[in-house]
Backbone as CSV, one residue per row, in Angstrom:
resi,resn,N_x,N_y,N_z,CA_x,CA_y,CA_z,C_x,C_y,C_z
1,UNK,0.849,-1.185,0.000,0.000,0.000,0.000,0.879,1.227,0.000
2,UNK,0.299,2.082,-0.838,1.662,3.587,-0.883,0.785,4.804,-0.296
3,UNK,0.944,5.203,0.382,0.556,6.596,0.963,1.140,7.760,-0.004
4,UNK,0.486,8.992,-0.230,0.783,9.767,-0.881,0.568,11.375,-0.349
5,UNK,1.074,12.275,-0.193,0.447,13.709,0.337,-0.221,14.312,-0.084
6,UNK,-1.390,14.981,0.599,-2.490,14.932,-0.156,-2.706,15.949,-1.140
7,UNK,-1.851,17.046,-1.299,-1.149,17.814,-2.288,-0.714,17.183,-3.792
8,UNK,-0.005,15.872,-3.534,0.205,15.217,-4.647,-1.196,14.876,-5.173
9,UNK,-1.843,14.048,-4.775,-3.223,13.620,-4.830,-4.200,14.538,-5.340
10,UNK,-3.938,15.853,-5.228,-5.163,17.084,-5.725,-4.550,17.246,-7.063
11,UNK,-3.317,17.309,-7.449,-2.750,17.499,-8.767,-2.790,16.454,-9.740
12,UNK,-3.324,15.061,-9.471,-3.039,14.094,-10.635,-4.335,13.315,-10.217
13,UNK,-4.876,13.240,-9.404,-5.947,12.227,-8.960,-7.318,12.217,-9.914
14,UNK,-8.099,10.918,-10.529,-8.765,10.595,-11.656,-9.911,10.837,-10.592
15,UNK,-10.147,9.816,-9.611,-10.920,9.480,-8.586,-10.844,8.953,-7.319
16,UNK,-11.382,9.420,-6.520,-11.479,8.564,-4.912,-12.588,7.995,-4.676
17,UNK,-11.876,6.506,-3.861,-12.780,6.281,-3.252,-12.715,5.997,-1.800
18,UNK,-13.956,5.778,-0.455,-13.624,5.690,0.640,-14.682,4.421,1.002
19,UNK,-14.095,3.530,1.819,-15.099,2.748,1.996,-15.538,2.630,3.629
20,UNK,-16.697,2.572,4.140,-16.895,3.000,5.452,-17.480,1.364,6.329
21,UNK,-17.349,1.333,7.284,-17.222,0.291,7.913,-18.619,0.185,8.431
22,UNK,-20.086,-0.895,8.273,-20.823,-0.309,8.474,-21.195,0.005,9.812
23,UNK,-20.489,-0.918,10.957,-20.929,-0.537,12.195,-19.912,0.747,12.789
24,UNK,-19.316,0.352,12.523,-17.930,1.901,13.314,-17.843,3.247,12.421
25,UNK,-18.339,2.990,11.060,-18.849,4.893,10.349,-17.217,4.563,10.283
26,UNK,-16.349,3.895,10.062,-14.894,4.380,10.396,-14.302,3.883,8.762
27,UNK,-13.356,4.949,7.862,-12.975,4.662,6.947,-12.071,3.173,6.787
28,UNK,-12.199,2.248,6.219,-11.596,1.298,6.183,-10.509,1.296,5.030
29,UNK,-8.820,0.903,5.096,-8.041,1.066,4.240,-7.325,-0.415,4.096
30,UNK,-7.100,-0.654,5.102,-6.396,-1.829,5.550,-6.346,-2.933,5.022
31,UNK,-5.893,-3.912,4.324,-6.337,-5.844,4.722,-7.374,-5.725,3.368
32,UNK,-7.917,-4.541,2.467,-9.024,-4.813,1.744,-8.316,-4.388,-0.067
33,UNK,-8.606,-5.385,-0.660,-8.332,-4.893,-1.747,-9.662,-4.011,-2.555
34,UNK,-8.759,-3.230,-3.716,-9.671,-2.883,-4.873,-9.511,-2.405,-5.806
35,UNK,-10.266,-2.700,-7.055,-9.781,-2.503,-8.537,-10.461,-1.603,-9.045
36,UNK,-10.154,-0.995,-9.874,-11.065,-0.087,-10.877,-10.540,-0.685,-11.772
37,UNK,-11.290,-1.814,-12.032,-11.597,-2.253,-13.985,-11.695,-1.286,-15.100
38,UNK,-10.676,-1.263,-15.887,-10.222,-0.221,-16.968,-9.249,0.857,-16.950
39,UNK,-8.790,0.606,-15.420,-7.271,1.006,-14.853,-6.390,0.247,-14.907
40,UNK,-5.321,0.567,-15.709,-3.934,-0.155,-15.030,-3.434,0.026,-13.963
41,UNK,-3.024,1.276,-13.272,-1.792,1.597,-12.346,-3.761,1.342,-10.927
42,UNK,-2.580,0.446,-9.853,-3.481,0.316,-8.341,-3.530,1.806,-7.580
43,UNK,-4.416,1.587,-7.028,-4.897,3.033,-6.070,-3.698,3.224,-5.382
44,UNK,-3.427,4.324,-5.105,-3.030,4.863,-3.696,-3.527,5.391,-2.954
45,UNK,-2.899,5.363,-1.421,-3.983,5.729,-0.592,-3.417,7.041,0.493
46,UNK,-4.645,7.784,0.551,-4.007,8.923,1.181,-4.218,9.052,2.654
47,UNK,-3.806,9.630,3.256,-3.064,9.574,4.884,-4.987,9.643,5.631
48,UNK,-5.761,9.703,5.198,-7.528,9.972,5.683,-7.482,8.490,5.294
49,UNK,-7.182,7.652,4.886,-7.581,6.043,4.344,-8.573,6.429,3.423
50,UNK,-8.236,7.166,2.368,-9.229,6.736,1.124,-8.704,6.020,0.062
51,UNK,-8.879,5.959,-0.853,-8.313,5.142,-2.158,-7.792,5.982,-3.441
52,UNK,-6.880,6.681,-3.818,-7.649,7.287,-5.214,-6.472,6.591,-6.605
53,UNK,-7.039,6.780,-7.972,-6.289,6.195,-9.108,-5.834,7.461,-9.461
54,UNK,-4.493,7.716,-9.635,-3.906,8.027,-10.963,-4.445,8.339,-12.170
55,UNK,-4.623,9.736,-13.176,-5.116,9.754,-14.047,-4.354,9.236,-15.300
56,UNK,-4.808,8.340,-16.219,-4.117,7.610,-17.594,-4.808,7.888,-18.754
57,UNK,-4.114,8.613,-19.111,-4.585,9.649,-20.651,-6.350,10.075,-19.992
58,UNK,-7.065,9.172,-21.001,-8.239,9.586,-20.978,-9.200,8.586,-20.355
59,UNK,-8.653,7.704,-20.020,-9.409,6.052,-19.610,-10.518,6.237,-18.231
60,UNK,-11.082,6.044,-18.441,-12.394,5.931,-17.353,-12.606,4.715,-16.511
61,UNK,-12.928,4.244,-15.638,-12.865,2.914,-14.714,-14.641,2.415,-15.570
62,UNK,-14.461,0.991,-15.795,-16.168,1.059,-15.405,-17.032,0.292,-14.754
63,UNK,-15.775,-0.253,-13.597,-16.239,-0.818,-12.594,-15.562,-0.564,-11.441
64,UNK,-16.029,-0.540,-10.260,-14.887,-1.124,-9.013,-15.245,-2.091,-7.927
65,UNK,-14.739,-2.875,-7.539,-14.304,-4.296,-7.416,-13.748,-4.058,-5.777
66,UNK,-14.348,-4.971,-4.668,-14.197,-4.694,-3.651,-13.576,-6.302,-3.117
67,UNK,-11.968,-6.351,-2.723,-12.024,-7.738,-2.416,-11.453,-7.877,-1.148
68,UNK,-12.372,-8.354,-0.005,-12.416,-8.323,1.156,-11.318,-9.007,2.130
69,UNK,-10.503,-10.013,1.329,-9.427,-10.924,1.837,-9.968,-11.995,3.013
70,UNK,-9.366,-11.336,4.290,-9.803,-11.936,5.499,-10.619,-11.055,6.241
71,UNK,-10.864,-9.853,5.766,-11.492,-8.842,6.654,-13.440,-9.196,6.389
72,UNK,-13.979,-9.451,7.912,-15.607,-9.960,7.704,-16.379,-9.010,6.649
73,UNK,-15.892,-8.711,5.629,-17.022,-7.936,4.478,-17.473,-8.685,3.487
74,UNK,-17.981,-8.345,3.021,-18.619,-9.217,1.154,-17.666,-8.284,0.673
75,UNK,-17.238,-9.246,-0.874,-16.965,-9.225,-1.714,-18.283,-8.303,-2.364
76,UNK,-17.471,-6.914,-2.790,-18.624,-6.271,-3.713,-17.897,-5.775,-5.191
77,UNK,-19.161,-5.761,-6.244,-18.878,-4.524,-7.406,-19.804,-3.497,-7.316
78,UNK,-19.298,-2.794,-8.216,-20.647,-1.668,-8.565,-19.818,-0.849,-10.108
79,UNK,-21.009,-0.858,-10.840,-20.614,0.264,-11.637,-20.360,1.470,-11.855
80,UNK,-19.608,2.248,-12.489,-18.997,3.887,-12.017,-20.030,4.351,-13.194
81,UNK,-20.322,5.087,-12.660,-21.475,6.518,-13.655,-20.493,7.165,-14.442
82,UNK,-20.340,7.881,-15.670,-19.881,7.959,-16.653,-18.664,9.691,-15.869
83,UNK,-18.133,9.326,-16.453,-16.887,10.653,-15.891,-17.318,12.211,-16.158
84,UNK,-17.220,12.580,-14.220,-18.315,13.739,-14.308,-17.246,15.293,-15.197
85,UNK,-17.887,16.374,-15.366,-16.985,17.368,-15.600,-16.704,18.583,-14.105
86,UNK,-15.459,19.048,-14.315,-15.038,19.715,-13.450,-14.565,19.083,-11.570
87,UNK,-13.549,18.123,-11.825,-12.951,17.261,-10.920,-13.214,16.298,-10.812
88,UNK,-12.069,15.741,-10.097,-12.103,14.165,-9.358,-13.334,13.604,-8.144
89,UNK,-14.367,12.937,-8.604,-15.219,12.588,-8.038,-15.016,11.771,-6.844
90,UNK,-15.419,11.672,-5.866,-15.306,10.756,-4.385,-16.255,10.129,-4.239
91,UNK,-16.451,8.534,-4.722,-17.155,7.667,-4.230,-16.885,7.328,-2.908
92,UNK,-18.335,7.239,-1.793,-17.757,6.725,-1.270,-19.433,5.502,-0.352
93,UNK,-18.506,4.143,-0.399,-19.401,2.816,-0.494,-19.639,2.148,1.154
94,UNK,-20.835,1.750,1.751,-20.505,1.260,2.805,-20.529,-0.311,2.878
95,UNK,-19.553,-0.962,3.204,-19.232,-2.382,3.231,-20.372,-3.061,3.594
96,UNK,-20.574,-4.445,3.584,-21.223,-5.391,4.425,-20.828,-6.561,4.936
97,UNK,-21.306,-6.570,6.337,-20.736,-7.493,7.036,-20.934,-8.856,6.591
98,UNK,-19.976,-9.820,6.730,-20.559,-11.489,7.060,-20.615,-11.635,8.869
99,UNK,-20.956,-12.896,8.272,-20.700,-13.738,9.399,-20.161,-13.919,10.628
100,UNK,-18.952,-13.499,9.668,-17.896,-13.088,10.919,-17.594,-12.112,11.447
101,UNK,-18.240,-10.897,11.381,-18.021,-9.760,11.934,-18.073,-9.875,13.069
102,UNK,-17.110,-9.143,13.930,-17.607,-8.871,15.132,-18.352,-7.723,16.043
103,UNK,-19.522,-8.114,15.743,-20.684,-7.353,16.485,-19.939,-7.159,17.952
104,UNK,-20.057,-5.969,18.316,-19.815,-5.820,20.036,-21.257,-5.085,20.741
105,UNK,-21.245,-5.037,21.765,-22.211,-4.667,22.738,-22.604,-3.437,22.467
106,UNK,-24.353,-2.958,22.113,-24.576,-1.704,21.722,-24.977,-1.907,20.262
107,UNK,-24.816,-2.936,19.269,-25.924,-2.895,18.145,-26.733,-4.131,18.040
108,UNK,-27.615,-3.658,17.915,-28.868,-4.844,17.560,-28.545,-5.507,16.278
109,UNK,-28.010,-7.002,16.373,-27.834,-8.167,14.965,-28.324,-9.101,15.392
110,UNK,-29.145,-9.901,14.125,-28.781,-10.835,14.331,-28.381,-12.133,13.164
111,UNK,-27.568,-12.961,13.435,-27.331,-13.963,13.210,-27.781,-14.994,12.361
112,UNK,-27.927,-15.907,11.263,-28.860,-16.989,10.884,-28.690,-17.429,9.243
113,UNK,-29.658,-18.115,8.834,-29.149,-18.734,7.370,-30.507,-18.906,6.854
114,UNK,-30.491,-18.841,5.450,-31.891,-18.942,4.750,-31.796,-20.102,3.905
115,UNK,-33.093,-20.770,4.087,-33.441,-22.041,3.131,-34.027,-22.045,2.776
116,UNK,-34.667,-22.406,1.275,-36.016,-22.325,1.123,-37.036,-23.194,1.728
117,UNK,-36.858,-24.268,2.250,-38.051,-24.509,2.825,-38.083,-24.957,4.341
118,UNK,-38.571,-25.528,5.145,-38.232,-25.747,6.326,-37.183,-27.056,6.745
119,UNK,-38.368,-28.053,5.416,-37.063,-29.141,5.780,-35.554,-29.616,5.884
120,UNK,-35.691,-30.890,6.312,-34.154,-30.875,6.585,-33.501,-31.185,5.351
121,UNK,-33.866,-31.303,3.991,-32.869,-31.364,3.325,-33.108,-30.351,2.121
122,UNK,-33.355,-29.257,2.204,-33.999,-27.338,1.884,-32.491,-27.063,1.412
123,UNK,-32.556,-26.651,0.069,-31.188,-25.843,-0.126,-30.834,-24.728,0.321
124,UNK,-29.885,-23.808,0.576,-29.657,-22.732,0.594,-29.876,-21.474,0.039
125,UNK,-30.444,-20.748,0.406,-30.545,-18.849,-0.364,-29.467,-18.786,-0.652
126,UNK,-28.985,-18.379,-1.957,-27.699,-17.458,-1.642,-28.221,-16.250,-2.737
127,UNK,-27.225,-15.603,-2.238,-27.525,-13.845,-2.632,-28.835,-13.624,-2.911
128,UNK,-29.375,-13.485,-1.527,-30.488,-12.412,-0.756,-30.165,-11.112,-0.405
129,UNK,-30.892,-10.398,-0.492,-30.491,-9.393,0.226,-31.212,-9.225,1.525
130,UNK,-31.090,-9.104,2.796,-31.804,-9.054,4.197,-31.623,-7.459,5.098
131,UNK,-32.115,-7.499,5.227,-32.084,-6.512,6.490,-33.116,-6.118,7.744
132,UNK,-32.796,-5.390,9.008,-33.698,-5.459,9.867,-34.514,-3.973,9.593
133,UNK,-35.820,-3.905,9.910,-36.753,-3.046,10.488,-37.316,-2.724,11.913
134,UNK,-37.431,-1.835,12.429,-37.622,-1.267,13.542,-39.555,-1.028,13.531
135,UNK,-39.753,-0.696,14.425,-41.231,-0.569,15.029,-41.511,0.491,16.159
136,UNK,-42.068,1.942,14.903,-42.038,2.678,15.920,-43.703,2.999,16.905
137,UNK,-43.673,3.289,18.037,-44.481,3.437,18.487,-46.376,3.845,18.012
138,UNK,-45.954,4.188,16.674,-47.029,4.546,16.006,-47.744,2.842,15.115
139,UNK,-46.567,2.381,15.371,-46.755,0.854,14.180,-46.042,0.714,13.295
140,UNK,-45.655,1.651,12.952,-45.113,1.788,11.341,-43.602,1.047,11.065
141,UNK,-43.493,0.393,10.330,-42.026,-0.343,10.625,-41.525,0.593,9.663
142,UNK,-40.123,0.364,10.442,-38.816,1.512,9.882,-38.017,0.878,9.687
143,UNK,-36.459,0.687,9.528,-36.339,2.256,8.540,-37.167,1.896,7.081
144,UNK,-36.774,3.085,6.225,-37.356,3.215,4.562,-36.130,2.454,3.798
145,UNK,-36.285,2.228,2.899,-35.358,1.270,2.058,-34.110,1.928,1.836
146,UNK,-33.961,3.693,1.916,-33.108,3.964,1.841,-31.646,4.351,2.725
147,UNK,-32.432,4.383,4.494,-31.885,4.041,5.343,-31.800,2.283,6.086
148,UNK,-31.879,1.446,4.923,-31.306,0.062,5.526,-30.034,-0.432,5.055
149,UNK,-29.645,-0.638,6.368,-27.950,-1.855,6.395,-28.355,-3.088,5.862
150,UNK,-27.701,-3.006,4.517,-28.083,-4.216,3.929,-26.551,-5.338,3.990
151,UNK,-27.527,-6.460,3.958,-26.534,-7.590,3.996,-26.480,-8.623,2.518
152,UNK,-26.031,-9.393,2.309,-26.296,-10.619,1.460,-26.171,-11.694,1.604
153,UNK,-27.030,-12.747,2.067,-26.733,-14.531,2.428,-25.406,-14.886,1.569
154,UNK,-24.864,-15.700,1.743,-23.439,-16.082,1.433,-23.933,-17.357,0.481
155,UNK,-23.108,-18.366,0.282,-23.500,-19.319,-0.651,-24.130,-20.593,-0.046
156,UNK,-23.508,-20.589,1.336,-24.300,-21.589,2.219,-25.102,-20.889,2.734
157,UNK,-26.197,-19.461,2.284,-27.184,-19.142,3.322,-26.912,-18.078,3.861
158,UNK,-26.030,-18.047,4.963,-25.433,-17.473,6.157,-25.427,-16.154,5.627
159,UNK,-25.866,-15.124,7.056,-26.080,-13.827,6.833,-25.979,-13.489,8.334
160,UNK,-25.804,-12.055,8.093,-25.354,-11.778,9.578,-25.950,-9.455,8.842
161,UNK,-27.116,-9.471,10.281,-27.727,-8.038,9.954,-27.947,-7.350,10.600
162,UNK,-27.642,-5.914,10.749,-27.852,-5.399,12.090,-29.021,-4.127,12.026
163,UNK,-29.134,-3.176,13.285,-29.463,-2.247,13.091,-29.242,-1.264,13.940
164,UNK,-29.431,-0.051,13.354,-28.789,1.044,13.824,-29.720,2.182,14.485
165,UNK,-30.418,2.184,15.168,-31.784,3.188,15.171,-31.221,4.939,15.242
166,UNK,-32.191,5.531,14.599,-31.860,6.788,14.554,-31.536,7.659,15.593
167,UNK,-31.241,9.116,16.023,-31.261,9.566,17.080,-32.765,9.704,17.031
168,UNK,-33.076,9.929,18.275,-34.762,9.966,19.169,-35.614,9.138,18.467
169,UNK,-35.243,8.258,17.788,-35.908,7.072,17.595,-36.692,6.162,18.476
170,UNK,-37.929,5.972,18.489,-38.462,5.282,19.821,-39.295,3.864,19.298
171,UNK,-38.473,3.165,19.152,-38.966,1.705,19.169,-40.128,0.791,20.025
172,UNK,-40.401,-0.208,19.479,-41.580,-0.874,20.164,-40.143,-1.783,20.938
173,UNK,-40.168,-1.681,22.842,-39.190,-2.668,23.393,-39.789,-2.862,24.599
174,UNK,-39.875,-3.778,25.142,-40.016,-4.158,26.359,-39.401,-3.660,27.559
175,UNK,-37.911,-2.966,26.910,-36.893,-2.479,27.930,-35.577,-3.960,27.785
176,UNK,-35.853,-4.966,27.358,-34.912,-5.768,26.925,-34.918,-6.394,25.254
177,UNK,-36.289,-6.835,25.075,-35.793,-7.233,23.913,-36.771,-6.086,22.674
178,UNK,-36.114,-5.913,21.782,-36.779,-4.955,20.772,-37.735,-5.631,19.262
179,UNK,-38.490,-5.001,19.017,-39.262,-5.608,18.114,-39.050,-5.324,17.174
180,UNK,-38.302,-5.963,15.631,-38.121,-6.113,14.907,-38.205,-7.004,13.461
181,UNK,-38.270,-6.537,12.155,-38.409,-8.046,11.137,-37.912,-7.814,10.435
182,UNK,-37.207,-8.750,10.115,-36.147,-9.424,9.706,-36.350,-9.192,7.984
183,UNK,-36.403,-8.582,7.048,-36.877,-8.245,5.312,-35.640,-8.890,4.755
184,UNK,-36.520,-9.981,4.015,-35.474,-10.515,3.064,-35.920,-10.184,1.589
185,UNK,-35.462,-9.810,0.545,-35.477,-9.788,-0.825,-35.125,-10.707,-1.852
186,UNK,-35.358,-11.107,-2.695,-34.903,-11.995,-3.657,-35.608,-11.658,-5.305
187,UNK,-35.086,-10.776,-5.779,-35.331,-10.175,-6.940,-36.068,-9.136,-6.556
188,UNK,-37.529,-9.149,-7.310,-38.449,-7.567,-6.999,-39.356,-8.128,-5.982
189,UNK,-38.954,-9.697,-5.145,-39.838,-10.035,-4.100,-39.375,-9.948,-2.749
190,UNK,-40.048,-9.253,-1.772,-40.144,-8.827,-0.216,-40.736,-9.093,0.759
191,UNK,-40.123,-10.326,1.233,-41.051,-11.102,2.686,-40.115,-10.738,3.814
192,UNK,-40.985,-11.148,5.242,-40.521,-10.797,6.171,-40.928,-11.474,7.322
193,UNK,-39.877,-11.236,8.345,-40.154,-12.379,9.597,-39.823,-11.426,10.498
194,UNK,-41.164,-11.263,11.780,-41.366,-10.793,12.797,-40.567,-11.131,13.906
195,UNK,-39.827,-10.262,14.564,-38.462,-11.097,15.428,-38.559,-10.348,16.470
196,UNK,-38.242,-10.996,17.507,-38.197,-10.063,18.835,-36.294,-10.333,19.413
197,UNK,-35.640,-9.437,19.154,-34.129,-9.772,19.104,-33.333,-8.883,20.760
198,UNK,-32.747,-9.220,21.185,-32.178,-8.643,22.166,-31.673,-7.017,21.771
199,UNK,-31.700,-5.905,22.565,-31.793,-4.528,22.368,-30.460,-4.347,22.378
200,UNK,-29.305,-4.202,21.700,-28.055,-3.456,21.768,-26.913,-5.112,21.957
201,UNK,-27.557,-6.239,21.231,-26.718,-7.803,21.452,-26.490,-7.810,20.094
202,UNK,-26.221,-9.028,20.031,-26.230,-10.001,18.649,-26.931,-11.502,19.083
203,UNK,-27.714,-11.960,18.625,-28.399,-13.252,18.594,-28.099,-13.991,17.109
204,UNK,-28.259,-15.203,17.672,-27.544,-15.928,16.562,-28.993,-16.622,16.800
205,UNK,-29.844,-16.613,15.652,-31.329,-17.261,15.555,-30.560,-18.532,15.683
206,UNK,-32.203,-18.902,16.465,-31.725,-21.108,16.663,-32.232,-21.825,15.239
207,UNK,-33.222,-21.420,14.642,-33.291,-22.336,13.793,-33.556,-21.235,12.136
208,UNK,-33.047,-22.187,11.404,-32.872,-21.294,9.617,-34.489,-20.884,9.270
209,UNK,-34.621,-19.586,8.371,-35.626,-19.189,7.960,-35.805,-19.752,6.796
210,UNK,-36.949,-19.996,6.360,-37.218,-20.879,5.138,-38.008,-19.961,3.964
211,UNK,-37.696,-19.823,3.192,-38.182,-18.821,2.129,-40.120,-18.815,1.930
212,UNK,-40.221,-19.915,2.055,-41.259,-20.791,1.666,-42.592,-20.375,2.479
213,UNK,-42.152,-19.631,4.086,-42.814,-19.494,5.107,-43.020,-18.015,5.897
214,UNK,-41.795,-17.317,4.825,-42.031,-16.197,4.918,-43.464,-15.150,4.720
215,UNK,-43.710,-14.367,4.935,-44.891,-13.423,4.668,-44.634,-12.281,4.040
């Protein structure tokens, strides 16, 4: 990895990017690779942990490529929107956890694997997209699609989702466990499972959700 001053970086830089960690908001640089497809020369990274490429003649990226190594994220792409005018643009992407993340004390996750059906020999979901909803005192489940931490089942299933409630956010809770459901996606379809999950833990559900039984 090459660090660069960020002076150098304002004079030659094509694009940045920053990728944010989704539970700690904290720029991640470390342990993670990434490509911009249609670049030759690799990012460098500047002393804030962002990413940026080198400009090469006229070449545009038209992808970038997120490869997680050992660090608990997915493997992501995404496509770059066409090269804006008047500077170097700053993407910047928030990761998603697996499995293995380590949740600490203070966010609501939880834990578990999707099958399609209940039985015991039900294949695996893979690439779902899941996330949790909140329940605010009025009924209304929250967040909106555009404030959810999204996750993706892995190839055996396995997903791991948290949530983050807003400031003065007032949830449906008992005072221990909080009321929440669980939204899984699978193309333009949206079911969901009613969960009552520990308030500020991680629970690792006891038994797999089955596609089949969803609502």
């Amino acid at each position: 990895m090459t660090f660069m001053a960020s002076e150098t970086l304002r004079r030659s830089v094509l694009l940045g990017v920053e990728l944010i960690d989704p539970i700690t908001l904290q720029a991640v640089s470390r342990g993670i690779g990434i490509k911009a497809v249609g670049l030759d020369g690799a990012p460098v990274t500047s002393w804030s942990g962002r990413f940026a490429w080198l400009a090469e003649d006229t070449r545009w990226p038209s992808r970038l490529e997120f490869i997680p190594g050992a660090l608990p994220y997915e493997a992501m792409s995404f496509p770059v929107t066409a090269q804006p005018a008047g500077g170097a643009p700053l993407f910047r992407f928030t990761l998603r956890p697996t499995v293995a993340y380590p949740f600490g004390d203070g966010m609501t996750a939880a834990r578990g694997r999707l099958r399609e059906h209940a039985g015991g020999d039900a294949a695996p979901v893979a690439g779902a997209l899941i996330w949790l909803a909140w329940t605010d005192q009025n009924g209304v489940t929250r967040p909106e699609q555009a404030d959810r931490l999204l996750t993706q089942t892995d190839a055996g299933g396995a997903f791991a989702a948290c949530l983050r409630l807003p400031a003065g956010a007032k949830p449906v809770s008992n005072g221990t466990l909080l009321a929440v459901t669980i939204m899984v996606q699978r193309g333009e379809t949206i079911r969901q499972l009613p969960q009552d999950l520990p308030d500020g833990q991680l629970r690792d559900l006891p038994n797999a959700l089955a596609w089949s039984e969803l609502t």
